[in-house]
C-alpha positions in Angstrom: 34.4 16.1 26.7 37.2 14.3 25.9 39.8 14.4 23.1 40.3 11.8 20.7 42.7 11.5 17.6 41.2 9.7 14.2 43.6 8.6 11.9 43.1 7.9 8.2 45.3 4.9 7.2 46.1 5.3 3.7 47.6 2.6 1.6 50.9 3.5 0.1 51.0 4.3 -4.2 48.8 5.4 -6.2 46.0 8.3 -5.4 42.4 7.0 -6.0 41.1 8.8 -9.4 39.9 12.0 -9.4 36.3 11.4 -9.9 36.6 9.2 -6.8 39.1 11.6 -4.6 36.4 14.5 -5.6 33.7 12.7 -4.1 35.6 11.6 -0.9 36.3 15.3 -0.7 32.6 16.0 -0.7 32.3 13.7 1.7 34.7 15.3 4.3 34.0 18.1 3.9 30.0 17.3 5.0 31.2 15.1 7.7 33.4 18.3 9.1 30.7 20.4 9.2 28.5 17.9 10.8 31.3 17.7 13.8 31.5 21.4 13.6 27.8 21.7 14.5 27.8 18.8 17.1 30.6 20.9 18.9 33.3 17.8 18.4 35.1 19.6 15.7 38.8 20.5 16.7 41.1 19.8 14.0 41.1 17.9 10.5 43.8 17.9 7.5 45.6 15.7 5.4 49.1 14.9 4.7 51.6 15.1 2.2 53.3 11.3 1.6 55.8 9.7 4.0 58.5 11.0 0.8 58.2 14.0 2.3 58.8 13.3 5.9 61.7 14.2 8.3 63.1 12.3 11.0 64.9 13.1 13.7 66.5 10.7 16.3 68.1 11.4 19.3 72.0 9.9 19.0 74.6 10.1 21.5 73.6 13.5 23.4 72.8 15.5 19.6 70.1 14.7 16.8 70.1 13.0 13.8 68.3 14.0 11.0 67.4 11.7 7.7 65.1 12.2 4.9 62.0 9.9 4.4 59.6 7.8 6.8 60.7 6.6 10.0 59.2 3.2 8.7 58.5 1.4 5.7 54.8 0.0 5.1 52.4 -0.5 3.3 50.2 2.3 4.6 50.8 5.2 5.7 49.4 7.8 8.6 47.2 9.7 5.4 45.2 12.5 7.3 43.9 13.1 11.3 41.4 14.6 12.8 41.3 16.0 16.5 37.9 15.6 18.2 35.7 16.0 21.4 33.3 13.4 22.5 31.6 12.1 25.5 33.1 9.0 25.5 34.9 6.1 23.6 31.4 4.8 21.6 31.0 8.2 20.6 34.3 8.9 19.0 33.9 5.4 17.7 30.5 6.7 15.7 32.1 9.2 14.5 35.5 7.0 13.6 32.4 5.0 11.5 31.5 8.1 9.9 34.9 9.2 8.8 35.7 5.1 7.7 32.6 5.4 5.0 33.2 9.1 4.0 36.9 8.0 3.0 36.7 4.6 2.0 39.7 3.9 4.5 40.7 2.4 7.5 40.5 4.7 10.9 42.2 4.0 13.9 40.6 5.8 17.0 42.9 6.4 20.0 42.2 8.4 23.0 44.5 10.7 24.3 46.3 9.7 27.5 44.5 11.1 30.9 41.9 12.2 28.6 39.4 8.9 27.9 40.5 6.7 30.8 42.7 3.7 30.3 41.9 0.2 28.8 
């Protein structure tokens, strides 16, 4: 098996409204436990906003340290999840799976040495 990282891109404002965030919840959480029972379950959670972020840059042999994102956009890394599959289509079903349940983008990358180059 190999590892695979799923990231939710979430557009930067507003929160969706609770009726809808409690349903997307519902979601995840059914979509967790079907990765928990097809063993590809590793990790999942979601983040606080980029407003609460801390950088820190390397700078002439010491480290600086700033509040805030490292970059400004228009979305935002939102929530990951870590998972195990066979192969590149089948993180991709499953990067399908977590697109619908959340309503948001995912982008699927593999982790180096892990799923093979492209």
């Amino acid at each position: 098996m190999k590892y695979y990282l799923l990231s939710v891109m979430q557009p930067v404002g507003e929160p969706p409204a609770p009726d809808l965030l409690a349903e997307i919840g519902k979601n995840l959480d059914a979509l967790n436990q079907d990765l928990r029972e097809a063993g590809a379950w590793v990790f999942a959670g979601g983040l606080h906003g980029p407003e609460s972020s801390t950088v820190l840059q390397p700078r002439d042999g010491d480290v600086l340290v700033t509040d805030g994102p490292y970059a400004e956009g228009k979305e935002m890394l939102g929530g990951i999840s870590l998972i195990q599959a066979p192969d590149l289509d089948a993180a991709l079903e499953w990067g399908r799976r977590l697109a619908l349940a959340t309503t948001l983008p995912i982008e699927v990358r593999p982790f180096v040495g892990e799923a093979g180059e492209r």
